[in-house]
DRENMIRO-516800 format. One record per atom (N, C-alpha, C, O, CB): residue in one letter; x, y, z. Coordinates in steps of 0.2 Angstrom, whole numbers, plus 5000, padded with zeros to 4 digits. Atoms other than C-alpha are relative to their C-alpha. Glycine has a CB too. Layout:
<sefis>
AXYZ;...
</sefis>
This chain:
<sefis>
X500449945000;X500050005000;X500450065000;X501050075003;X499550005006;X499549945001;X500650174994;X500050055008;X499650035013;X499650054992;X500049994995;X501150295008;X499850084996;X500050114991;X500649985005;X500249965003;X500050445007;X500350074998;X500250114993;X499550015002;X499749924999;X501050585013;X500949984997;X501450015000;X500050025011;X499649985004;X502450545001;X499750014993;X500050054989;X500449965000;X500349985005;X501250544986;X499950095001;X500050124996;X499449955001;X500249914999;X500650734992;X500650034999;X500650094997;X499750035007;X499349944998;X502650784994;X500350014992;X500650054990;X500749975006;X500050015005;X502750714975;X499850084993;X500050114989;X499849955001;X500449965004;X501250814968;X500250095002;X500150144998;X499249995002;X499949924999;X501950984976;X500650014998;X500650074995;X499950035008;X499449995006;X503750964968;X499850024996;X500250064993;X500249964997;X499650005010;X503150964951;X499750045001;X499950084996;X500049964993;X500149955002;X502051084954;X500250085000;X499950134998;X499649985000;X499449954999;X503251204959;X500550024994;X500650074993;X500549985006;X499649995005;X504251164945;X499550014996;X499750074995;X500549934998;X500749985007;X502651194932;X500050085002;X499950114997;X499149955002;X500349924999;X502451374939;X500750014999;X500750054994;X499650035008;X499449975003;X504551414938;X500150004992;X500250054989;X500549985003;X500150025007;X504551344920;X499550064997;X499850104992;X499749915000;X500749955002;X502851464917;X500550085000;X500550144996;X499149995008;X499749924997;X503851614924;X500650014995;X500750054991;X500250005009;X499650005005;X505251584915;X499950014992;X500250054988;X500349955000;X499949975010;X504651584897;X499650075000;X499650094994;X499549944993;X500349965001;X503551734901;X500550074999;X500350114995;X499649995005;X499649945000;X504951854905;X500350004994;X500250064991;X500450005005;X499749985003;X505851814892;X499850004994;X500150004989;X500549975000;X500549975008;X504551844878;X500050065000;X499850094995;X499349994998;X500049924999;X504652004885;X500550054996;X500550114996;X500050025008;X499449965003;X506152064876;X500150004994;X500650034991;X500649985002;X500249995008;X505352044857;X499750095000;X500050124996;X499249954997;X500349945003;X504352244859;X500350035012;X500250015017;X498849984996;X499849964995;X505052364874;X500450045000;X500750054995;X500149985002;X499549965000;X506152484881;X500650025000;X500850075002;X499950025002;X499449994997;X507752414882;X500350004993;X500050004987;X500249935006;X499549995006;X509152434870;X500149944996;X500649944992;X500650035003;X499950055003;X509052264864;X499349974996;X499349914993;X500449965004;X500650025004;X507152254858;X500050034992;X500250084989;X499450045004;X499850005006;X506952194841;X499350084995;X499450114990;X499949904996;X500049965002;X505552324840;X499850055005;X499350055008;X499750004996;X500049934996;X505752494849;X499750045001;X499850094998;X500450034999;X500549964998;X504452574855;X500250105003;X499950155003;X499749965004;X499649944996;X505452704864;X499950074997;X500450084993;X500849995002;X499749965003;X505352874857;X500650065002;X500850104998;X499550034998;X499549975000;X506752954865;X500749954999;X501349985000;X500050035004;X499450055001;X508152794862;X500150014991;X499649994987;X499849915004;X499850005005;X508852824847;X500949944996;X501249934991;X499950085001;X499450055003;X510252704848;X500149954994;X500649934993;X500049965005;X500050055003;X509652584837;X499850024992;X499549984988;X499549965003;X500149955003;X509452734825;X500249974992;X500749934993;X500250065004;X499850025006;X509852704805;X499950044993;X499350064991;X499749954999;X500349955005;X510152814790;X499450004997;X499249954996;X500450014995;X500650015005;X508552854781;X499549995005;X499050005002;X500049954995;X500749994996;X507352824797;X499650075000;X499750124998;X500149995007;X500649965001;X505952914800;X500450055007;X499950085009;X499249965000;X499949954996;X506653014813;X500550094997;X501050104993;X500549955007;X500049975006;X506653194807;X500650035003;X500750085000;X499350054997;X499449975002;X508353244814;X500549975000;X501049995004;X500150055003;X499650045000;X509253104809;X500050024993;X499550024990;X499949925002;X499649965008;X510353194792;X500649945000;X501249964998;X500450105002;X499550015002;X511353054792;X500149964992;X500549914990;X500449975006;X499950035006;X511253004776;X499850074995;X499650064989;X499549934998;X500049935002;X511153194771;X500750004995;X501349974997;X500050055007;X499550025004;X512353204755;X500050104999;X499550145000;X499849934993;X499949935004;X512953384746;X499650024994;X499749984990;X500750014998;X500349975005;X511853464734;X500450014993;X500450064989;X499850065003;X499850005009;X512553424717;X499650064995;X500050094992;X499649924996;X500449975005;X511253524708;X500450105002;X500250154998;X499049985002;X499949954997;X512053674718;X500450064993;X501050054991;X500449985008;X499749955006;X512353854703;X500250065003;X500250065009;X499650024993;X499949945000;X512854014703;X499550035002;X499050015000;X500250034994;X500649934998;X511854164711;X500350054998;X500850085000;X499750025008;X499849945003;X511854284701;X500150085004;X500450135004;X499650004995;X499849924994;X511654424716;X500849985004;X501150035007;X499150005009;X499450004996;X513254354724;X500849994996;X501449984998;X499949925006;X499650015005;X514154354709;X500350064997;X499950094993;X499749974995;X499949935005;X515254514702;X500249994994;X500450034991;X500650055003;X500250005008;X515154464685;X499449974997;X498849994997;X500449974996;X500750065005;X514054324676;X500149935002;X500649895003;X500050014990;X499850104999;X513554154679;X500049974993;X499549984989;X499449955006;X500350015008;X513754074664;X499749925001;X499449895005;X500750004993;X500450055002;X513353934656;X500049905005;X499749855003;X500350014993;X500050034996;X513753804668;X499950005006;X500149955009;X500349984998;X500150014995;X513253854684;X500750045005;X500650045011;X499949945000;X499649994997;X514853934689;X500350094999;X500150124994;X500449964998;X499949924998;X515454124693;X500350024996;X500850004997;X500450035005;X499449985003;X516354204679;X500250105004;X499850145006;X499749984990;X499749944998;X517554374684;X499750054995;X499650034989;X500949995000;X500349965002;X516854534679;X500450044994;X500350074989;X499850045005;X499849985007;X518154564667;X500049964992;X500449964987;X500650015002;X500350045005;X517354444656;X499249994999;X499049954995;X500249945002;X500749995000;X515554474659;X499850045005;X500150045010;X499749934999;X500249984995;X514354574669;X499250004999;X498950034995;X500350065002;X500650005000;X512554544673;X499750075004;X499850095010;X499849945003;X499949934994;X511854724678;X499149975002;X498649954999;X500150134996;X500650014997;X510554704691;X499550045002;X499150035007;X500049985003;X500549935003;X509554864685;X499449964997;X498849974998;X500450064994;X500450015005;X508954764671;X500049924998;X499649904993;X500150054993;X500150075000;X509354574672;X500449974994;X500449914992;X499349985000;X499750015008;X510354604654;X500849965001;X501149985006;X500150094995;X499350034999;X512154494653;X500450054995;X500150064990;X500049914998;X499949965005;X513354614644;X500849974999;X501249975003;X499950075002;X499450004998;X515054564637;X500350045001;X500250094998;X500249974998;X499849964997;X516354644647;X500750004996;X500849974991;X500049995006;X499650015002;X518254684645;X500550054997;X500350084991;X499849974998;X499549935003;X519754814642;X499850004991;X499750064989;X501049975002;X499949995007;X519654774623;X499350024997;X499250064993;X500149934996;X501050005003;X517554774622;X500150074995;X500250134997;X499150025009;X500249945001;X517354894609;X500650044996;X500450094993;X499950025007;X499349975005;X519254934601;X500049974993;X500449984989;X500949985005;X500050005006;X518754864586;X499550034995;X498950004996;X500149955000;X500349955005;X517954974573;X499549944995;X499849904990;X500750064996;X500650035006;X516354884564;X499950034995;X500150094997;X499349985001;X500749975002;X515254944550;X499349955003;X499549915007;X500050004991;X500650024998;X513354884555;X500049934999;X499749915003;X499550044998;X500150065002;X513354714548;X500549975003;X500449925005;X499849984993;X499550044998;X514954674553;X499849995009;X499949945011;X500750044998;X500150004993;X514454714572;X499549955001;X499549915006;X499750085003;X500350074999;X513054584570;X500149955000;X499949915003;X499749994998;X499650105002;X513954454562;X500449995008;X500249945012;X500950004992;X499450004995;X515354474577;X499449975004;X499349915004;X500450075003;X500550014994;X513754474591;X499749944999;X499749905005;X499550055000;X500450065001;X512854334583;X500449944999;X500149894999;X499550014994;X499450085000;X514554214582;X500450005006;X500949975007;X500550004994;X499150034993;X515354244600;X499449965005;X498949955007;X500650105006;X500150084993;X515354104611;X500450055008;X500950085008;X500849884996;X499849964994;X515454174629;X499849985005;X499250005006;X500050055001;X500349994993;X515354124646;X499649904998;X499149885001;X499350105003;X500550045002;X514653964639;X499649994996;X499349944994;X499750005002;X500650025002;X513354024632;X500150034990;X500650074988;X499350055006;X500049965007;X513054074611;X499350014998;X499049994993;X500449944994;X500549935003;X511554194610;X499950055002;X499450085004;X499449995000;X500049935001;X512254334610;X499950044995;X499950024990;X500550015001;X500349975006;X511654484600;X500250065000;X500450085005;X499349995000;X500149934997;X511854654597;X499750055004;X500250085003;X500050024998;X500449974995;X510954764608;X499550034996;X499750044990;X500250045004;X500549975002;X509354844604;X500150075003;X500550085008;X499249965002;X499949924993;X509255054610;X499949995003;X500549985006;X499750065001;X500349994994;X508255034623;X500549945002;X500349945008;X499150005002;X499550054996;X509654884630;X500550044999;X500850035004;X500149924999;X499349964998;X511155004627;X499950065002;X500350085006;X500550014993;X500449954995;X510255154633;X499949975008;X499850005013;X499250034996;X500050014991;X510155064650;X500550015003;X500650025009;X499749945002;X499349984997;X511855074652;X500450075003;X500850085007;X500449984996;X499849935001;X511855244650;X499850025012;X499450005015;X499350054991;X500149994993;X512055314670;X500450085000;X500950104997;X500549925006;X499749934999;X512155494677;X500050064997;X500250114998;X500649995000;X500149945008;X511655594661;X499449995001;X499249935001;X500349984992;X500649994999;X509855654664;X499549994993;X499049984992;X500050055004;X500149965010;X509655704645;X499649914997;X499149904996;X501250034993;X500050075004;X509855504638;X500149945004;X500249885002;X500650014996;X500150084999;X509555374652;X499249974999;X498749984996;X500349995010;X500850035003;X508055264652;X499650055002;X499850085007;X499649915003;X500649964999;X506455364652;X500450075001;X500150115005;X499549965007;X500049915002;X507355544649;X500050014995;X500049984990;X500450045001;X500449965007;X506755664638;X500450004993;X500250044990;X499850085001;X499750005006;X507955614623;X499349934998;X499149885002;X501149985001;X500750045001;X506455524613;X500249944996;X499849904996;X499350054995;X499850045002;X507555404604;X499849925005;X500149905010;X500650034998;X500150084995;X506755204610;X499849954992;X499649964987;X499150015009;X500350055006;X506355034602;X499450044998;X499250034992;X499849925002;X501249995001;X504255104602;X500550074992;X500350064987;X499250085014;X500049945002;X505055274593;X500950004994;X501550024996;X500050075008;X499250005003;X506555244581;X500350044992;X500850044989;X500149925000;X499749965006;X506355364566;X500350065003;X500250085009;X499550014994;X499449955002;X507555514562;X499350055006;X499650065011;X500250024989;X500449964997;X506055634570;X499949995007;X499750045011;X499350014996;X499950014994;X506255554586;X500750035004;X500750055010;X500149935000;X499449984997;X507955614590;X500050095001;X499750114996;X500649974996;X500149934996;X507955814598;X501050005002;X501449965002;X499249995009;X499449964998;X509455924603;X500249955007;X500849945009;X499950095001;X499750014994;X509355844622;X500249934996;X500349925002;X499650015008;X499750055000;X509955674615;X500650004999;X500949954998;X499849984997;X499449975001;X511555774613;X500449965008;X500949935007;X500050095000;X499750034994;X512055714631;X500150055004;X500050105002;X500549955000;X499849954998;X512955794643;X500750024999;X501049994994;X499949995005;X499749975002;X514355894642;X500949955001;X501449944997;X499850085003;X499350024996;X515855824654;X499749965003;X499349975007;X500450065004;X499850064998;X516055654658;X500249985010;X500750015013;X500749974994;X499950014993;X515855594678;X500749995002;X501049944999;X499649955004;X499350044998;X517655594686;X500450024993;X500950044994;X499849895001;X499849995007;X518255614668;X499949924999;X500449894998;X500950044998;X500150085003;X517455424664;X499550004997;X499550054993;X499949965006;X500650025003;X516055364657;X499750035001;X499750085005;X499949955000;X500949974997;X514055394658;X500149914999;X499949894994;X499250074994;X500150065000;X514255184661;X500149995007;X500450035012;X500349964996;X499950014993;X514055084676;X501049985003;X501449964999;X499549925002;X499150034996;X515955054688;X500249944996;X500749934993;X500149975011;X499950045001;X515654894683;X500349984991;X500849944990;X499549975002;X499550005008;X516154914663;X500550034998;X500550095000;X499850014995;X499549975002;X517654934655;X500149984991;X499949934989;X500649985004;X499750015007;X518254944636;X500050074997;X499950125001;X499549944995;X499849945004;X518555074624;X499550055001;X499050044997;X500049994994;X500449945000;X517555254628;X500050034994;X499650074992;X500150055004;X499849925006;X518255354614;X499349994992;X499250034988;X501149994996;X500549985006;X516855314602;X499249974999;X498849995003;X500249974995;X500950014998;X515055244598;X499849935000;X500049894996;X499550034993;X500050075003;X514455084599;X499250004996;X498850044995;X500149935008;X500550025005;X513355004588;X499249975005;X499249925008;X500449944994;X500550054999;X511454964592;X499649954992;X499649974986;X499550055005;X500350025005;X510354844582;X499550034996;X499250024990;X499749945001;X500749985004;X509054954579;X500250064995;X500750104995;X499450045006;X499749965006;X509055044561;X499450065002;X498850055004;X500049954992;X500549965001;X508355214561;X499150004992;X499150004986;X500650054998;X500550025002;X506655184555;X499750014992;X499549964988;X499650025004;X500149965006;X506355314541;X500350014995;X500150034990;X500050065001;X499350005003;X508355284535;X500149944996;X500049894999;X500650005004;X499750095002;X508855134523;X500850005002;X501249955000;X499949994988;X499449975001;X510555204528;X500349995006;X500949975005;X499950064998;X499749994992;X510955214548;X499649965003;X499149955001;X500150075003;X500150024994;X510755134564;X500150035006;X500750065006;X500249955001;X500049974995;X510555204581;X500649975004;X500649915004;X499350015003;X499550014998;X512155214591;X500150055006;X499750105006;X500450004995;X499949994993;X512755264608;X500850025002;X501249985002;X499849935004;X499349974998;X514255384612;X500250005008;X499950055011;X499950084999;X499950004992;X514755354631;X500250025004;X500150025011;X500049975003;X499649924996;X515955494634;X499850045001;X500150085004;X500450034999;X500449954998;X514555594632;X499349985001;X498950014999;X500050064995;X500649995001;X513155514634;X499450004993;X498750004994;X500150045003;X500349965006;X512655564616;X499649914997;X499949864996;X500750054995;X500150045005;X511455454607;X499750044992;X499450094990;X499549965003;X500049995008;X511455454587;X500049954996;X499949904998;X500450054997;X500250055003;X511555374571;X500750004997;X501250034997;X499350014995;X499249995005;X512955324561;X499649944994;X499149904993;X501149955007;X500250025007;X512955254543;X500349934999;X500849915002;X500350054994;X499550064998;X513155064538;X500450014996;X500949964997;X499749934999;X499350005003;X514355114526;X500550065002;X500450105006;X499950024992;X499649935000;X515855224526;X499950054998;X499950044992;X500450014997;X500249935004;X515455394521;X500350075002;X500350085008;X499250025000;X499649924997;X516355574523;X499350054998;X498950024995;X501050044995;X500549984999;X515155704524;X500550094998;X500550135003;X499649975007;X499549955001;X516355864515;X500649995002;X500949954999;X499850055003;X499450014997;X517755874527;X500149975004;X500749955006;X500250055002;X500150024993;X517055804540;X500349925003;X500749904998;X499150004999;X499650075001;X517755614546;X499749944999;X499149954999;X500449995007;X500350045003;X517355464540;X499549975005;X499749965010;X500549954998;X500550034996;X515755394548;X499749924997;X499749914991;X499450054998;X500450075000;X514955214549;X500749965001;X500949934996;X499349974993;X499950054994;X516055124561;X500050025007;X500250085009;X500749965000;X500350004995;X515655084578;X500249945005;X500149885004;X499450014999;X499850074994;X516154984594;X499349955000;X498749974999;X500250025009;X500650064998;X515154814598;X500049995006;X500549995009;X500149934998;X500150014993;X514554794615;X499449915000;X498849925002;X499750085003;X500450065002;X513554614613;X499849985009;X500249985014;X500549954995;X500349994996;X512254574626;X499349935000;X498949924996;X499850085000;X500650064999;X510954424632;X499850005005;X500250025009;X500049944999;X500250045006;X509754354633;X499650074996;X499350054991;X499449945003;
</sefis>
């Protein structure tokens, strides 16, 4: 015959062992979702330890790369940006930010003497800065250059513009002024090239089969010059003129 009171000491063993066994796997299921540094999902929102480029956490930059696409600003630029995105020196271009016009620049601009077709040809074939659509200027775009001379900058009373471009347009105040700022130009600081004569614009006197309107900028003076050569009596040979070439 069995003995009771070791049967009972049996049944409370195991079932001691049944409830540690229970306790054990409980805890350690606990370490799939929580707050410790080794949970596979992390609930925590300030533990960032477990952190990974490209998560969603919005001041994790670490997969933050440099801006490739990054060009030229043209406000932080003392010349032009050209055609690739990069600064060019103002003694090769200048963008004026009066009027958004790109102009080419340069001690020479301007020491070579055109007749009218030749100044277009030149303008319409230079490659610059990148870019090749450049042109001659129209009046009213080489008249903006004009600075300091009340007579002949944009919108004064010299009546010469694209809107107005026959011979009856032009008046005595398109004469300019008399004596040059400084003894320099009527242009912005920023350009340089030859003063001493006229440059050429595209626009032809309207009324003339003969001349185009042109821009003096040691005085300010706008007038016409001829597309050919021509003396006039004594007077000195007329129709050539510097190029100043300008885009877009």
């Amino acid at each position: 015959m069995k003995n009771p009171f070791w049967a009972a000491f049996v049944l409370a063993f195991v079932a001691v062992g049944l409830l540690i066994s229970c306790g054990g796997r409980s805890s350690s299921s606990k370490s799939m979702v929580g707050d410790d540094d080794t949970a596979v999902v992390d609930d925590d929102d300030d533990d960032d330890d477990d952190a990974t480029p490209g998560d969603d956490d919005d001041d994790d930059n670490d997969d933050a790369s440099p801006d490739d696409d990054a060009t030229c600003d043209v406000n932080n630029c003392p010349g032009c940006c050209d055609a690739g995105g990069d600064c060019q020196p103002v003694s090769v271009c200048w963008t004026d930010p009066a009027t958004g016009y790109t102009w080419q620049n340069g001690a020479t601009v301007g020491s070579t003497p055109f007749l009218f077709a030749e100044a277009q040809t030149y303008c319409n074939g230079l490659t610059l800065a990148g870019y090749n659509d450049w042109k001659l200027p129209e009046i009213d775009q080489l008249r903006s250059l004009i600075r300091d001379c009340a007579a002949t900058v944009t919108g004064g009373p010299c009546g010469v513009t694209d809107s107005c471009a026959d011979s009856t347009c032009w008046s005595d105040v398109c004469n300019g002024c008399v004596l040059p700022p400084q003894g320099g130009s009527f242009w912005p600081p920023e350009i340089t090239g030859n003063d001493g004569g006229g440059y050429w614009s595209s626009s032809t006197v309207a009324d003339w089969d003969v001349a185009a309107w042109y821009v003096e900028f040691d005085f300010a003076y706008i007038t016409w010059g001829l597309f050919s050569d021509r003396r006039f009596g004594d007077g000195p040979l007329l129709g050539h003129g510097g190029a100043r070439c300008v885009r877009p």
